[in-house]
Structure formats: C-alpha cells, structure tokens
N, C-alpha and C positions, 0 to 999 in steps of 0.2 A: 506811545512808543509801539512800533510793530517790529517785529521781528521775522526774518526770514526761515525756510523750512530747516535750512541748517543751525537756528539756533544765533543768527549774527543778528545782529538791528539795524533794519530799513530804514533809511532816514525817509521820510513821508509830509516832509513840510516843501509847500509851496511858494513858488517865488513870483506867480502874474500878480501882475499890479496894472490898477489900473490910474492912471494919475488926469481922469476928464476933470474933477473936481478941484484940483490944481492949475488948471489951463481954466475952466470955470470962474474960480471965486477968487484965483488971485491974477489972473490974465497972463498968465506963465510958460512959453511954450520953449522946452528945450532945444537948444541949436544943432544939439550931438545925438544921436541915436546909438544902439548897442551896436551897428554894421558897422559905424564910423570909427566906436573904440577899439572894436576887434581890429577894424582894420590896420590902424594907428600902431597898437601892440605889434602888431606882424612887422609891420615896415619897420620900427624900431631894433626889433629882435634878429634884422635882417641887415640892416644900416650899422650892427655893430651898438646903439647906442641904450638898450637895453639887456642889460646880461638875467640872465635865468641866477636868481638864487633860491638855497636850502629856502626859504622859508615863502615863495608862494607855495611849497609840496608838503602839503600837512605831516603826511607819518616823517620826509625828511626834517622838519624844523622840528616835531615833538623828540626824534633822536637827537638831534644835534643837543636842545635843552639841557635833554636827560645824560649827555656826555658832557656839558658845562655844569649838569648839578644834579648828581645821583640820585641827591635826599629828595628831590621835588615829590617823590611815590611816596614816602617815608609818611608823608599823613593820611594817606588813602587808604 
C-alpha cells in the first residue's frame, strides 16, 4: 500500500498485460481491441441503448448499498 503526502492511499497496482503467450501457446488472437470497446460504449451511450447506472461509479453504488443496508459498516 502507498500512501499519498495527504495521508490518502494511492492505488499503485498495474494493469499491462501482456497476453504473447496466449497467441503462443494456445494460437489465440483476440478479434476486439480496447479502441473497439471503447468505441462500442460511446456509440451505445449515444444510440440511447446504454444508460449510465449508480453502480459502474464506485463511491455512487457503495452509497446507494449503504442506503439499502446501514448495517453493512456495523462489522468493520
């Protein structure tokens, strides 16, 4: 865990991946890239046929939770 000068916690984990040994050893080569999902999302979001909910926005779904069930801190 690292923590920033204010005292909060830097999240510090990494997300490259590299996936040659997948295309390697199991002959595997994805159709879709991340430009293609992103893109997808957008036109979605744009087409009407994806709506934005509370729960892709972390702090919005862990409130909403915590207003469906108080006690959920009650053990921490």
């Amino acid at each position: 865990m690292v923590r920033s000068g204010s005292g909060g916690v830097v999240d510090a984990r990494s997300y490259r991946v590299n996936f040659r040994r997948i295309r390697d050893v199991l002959n595997f080569a994805a159709l879709y890239n991340v430009d293609d999902g992103v893109k997808q999302v957008y036109h979605e979001l744009l087409t009407g046929h994806l709506k934005p909910e509370d729960r892709w926005f972390t702090v919005k779904w862990y409130k909403k939770l915590l207003e469906q069930n108080p006690k959920l801190l009650d053990s921490y």
